[in-house]
Phi, psi and omega in degrees: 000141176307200167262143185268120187279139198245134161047044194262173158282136171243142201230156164266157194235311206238142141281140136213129179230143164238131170203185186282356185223015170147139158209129185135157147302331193295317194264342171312297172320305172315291182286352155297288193290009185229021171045060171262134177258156185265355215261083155261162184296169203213064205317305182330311180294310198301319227268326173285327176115028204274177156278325188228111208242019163221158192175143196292078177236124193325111198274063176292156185232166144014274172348264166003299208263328185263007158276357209245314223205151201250153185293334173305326177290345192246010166310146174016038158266152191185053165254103190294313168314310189315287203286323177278351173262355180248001195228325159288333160309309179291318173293351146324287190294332199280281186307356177272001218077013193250136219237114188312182175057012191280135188319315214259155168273148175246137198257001176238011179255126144259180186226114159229105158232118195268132305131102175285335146240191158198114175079062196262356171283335206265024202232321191297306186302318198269357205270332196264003174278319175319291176294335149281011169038062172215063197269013183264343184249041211268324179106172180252013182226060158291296197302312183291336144224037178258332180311164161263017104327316189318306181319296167294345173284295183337299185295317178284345156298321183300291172295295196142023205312074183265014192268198194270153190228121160176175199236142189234174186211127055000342191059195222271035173255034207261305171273351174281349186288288177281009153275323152289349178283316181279319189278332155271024196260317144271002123332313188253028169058064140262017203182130187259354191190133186217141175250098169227194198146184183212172166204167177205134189289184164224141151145167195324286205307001185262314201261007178306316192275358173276335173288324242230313161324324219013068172257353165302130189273122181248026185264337181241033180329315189263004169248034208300338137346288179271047188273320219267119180227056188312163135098330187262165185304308201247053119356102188239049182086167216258157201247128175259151192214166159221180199128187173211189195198122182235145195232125152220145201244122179236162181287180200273326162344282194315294173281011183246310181312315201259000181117320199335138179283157189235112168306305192186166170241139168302143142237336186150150197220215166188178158209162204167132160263170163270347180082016195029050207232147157062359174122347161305156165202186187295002180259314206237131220274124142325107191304340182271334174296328192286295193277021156278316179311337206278302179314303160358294174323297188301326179283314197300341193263000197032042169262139176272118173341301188311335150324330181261127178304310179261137157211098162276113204260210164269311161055083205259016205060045151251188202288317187304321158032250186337304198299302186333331180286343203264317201275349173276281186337276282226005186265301184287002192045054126237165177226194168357308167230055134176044157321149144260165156000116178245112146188186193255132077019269194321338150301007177231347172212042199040241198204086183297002148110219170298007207228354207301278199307324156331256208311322175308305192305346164332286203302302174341301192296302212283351155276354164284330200284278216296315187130028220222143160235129171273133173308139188255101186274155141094039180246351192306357189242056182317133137339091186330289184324322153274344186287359168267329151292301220269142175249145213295345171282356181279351157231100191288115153264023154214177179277164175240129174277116178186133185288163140235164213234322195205118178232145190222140195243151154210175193219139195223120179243180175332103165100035157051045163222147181236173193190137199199115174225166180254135164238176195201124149332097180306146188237102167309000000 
């Protein structure tokens, strides 16, 4: 490792998305800014008996998979979560300048990408092999992809990762988690450059216990478009989804030395539990906590609510909405007549789980780049409750051309932690 940098700015240099409606930025982009939704009917689910028979899954090909992996790795593989967190890391790296497979190790790139499971068909697969006392024929790459680690070791062979290597979990605060893991990971100069990001598999076995919750919308089966409905009245529960989302984040130093192109800047977050304290519990977020991360954020990022342009929220299409919109007003001092730009993602790709907070930060960043707000479809019936903050042009049903300067994201999971971090257009 170099000499070590203190307290530097940290920028993104790199991209990468797998999501249900476009993978790569380009068709990402596309399909943000043209309200394209990822949300298809699912036989499979309707055929198991689900309640909620649609859901969001990456249409990856072939193509995809053989830039990623070698055929031997892909012998009796059947991790989903693996391969879309390694086909967004490579489009990271690719889109940073950076050139995958390199001989010499780098001791100054690390990886924290994170994961709510792994390989749960291929855990499936070996459980019935096990139980048919047929374990010689499990193969030799169960483990690697079954670990909840397998995803980042994958990625750190690929690039050359010789810094710290490791998968962090959250639940669906996981990719907004591991971004913040990576930018004070090179704040405190221990890393000139870090890839981080998150992902999620798909299919019953993952998503059967949210269905069982019936926290799940099981109302627009035959309209799966219009499923995913943050923000709106007639909301029926959250759309399961999948994908992944990679980042590489360098100190400004690092990356102004080699040329890099520069995306956006880190100004800054927080992550925080509620502690399932105060009306937190293991589903559902504490309220003083939630708007302590937003605030939080804001100090660290050194910035005034009134400053943010943008808010991208979590927003699952549930009951929680409303509040989450009263706790962005009253964490940021605005209201009504100056709210900023309010929406969900998830309304275009349902509600990805460990890969959620990832895939949003995408959508987030390439609208600071490009100049954009993406529309939060299947919201025209606003919730009267948010409609007491939010003024109804402040959630756009179509895109918008509009600089923004500074957007701030957060993601609040499962066992009551949150995370919120901030960006900003780079400015040199």
């Amino acid at each position: 490792m170099g000499e070590r940098i203190s307290n530097s700015r940290v920028v993104i240099s790199g991209m990468g998305v797998v999501a249900p409606n476009g993978i790569g930025l380009s068709d990402f982009e596309k399909a943000l800014r043209n309200g394209i939704s990822g949300i298809e009917f699912i036989p499979r689910l309707a055929a198991l008996n689900f309640g909620c028979q649609v859901g969001g899954i990456p249409p990856i090909t072939q193509e995809h998979i053989d830039a990623c992996f070698s055929p031997l790795q892909l012998r009796n593989f059947n991790s989903d979560g693996i391969i879309y967190g390694m086909i967004a890391a490579h489009e990271a790296w690719r889109n940073a300048g950076l050139e995958p497979e390199a001989e010499s190790l780098d001791p100054d790139t690390g990886v924290i990408f994170g994961t709510g499971t792994s390989g749960i068909e291929k855990l499936n697969e070996s459980i019935k092999l096990v139980d048919a006392q047929k374990v010689r024929r499990l193969g030799s790459n169960v483990v690697i992809q079954t670990m909840a680690s397998g995803v980042s070791a994958f990625i750190a062979g690929h690039i050359a990762a010789g810094n710290q290597v490791s998968t962090n979990s959250s639940a669906c605060t996981t990719g907004t988690e591991a971004l913040l893991m990576g930018y004070r990971h090179i704040k405190a100069g221990y890393a000139k450059r870090m890839l981080v990001g998150a992902t999620c598999e798909h299919g019953p076995y993952l998503w059967g216990g949210f269905d069982a919750m019936r926290v799940t919308n099981y109302r627009h089966n035959d309209k799966p478009e219009q499923a995913s409905r943050p923000l709106s009245e007639t909301a029926g529960g959250l759309v399961p989804g999948a994908g992944a989302g990679a980042f590489v984040l360098e100190s400004l130093e690092a990356a102004l030395e080699r040329g890099a192109p520069i995306i956006a800047e880190v100004l800054g977050g927080q992550i925080n539990s509620g502690g399932q304290r105060g009306g937190g519990t293991l589903t559902a977020p504490n309220p003083e906590a939630v708007k302590s991360c937003i605030k939080d954020s804001l100090v660290m990022s050194g910035i005034e609510g009134a400053q943010i342009d943008l808010i991208n929220g979590h927003l699952t299409a549930t009951v929680k909405d409303p509040d989450e919109v009263a706790a962005w007003a009253a964490a940021l001092g605005r209201d009504k007549s100056n709210f900023p730009y309010l929406q969900a993602t998830k309304s275009l790709v349902g509600h990805c789980l460990s890969g959620s907070g990832a895939v949003e930060l995408v959508a987030t960043t390439l609208q600071l780049q490009r100049g954009f707000v993406h529309p939060s479809i299947n919201s025209e019936d606003l919730h009267p409750q948010i409609a007491k903050w939010v003024p109804r042009e402040k959630i756009p049903q179509q895109a918008i051309d509009v600089q923004l300067d500074r957007a701030i994201k957060a993601s609040f999971g499962f066992g009551d932690v949150n995370a919120c971090v901030v960006l900003r257009r780079y400015n040199s």
